[in-house]
C-alpha positions in Angstrom: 85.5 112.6 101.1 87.6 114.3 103.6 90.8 115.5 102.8 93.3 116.3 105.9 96.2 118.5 105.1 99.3 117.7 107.7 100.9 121.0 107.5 104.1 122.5 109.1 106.4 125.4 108.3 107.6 123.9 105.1 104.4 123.3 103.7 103.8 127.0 103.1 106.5 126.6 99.9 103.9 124.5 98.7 102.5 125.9 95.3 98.4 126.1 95.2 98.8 124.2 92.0 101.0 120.9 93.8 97.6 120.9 96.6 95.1 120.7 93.8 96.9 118.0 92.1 97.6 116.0 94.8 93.9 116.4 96.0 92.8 115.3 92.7 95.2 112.6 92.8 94.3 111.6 96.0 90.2 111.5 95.0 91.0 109.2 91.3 92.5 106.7 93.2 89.8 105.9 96.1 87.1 106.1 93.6 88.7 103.7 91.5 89.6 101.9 94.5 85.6 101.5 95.0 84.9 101.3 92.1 86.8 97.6 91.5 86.2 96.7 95.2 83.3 97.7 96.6 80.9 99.5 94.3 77.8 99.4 96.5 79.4 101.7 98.7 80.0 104.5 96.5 77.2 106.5 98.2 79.1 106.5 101.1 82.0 107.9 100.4 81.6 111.3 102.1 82.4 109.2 105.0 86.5 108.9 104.2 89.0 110.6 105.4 92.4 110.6 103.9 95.5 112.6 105.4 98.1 113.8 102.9 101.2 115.1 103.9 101.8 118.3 100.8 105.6 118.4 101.3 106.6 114.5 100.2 103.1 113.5 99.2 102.7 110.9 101.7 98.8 109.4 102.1 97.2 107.7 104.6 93.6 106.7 105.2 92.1 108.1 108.4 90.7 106.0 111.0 87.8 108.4 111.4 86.4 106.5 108.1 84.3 104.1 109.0 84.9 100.1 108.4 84.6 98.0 106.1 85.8 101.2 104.1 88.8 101.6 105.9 90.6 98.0 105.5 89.6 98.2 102.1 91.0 101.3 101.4 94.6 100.5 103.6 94.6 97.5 102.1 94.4 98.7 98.4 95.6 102.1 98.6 98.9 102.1 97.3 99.6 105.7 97.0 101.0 107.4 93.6 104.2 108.8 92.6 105.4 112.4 91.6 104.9 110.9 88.4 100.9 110.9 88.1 101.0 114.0 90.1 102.6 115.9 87.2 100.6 114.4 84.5 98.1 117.0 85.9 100.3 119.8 85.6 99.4 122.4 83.3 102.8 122.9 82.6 103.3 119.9 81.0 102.9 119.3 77.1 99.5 120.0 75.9 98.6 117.6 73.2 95.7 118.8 70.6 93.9 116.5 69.5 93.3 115.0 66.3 90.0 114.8 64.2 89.3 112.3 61.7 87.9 113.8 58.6 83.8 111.9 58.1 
């Protein structure tokens, strides 16, 4: 998968940290996306290419990727809130945990 940064003058307050969890973001939901829809086309999934937009975290799938991957990904791609985004911060609560005794 192809990931296109839009970038302007703002985007260089973006912290290094916000890209990788957007990326990562951005890469969970089109393989789960193929994963319910289209499975047999997992092996082509170098061929995407998503634009995100750093600054409001807007994505849109590229029409560089080839169909039928395309309309299934605009059709089911439903982006993600700053809400996922920060559950892969690091600065949010770490949870230990727990071991059941055997």
């Amino acid at each position: 998968m192809k990931i296109v940064w839009k970038s302007n003058k703002e985007n260089t307050k973006i912290t290094p940290l916000r890209l990788l969890n957007l990326e990562y973001a951005v890469q969970l939901q089109v393989i789960k996306i193929l994963i319910k829809k289209v499975e047999h086309l997992m092996d082509y999934q170098s061929l995407i290419v998503v634009e995100v937009d750093p600054q409001n975290g807007a994505v849109c799938i590229n029409k560089e990727t080839p169909e039928p991957l395309y309309s299934i990904l605009q059709r089911n791609f439903h982006g993600f809130d700053s809400k996922m985004e920060k559950t892969f911060s690091i600065r949010e609560k770490v949870e230990h945990p727990s071991f059941m005794s055997v």
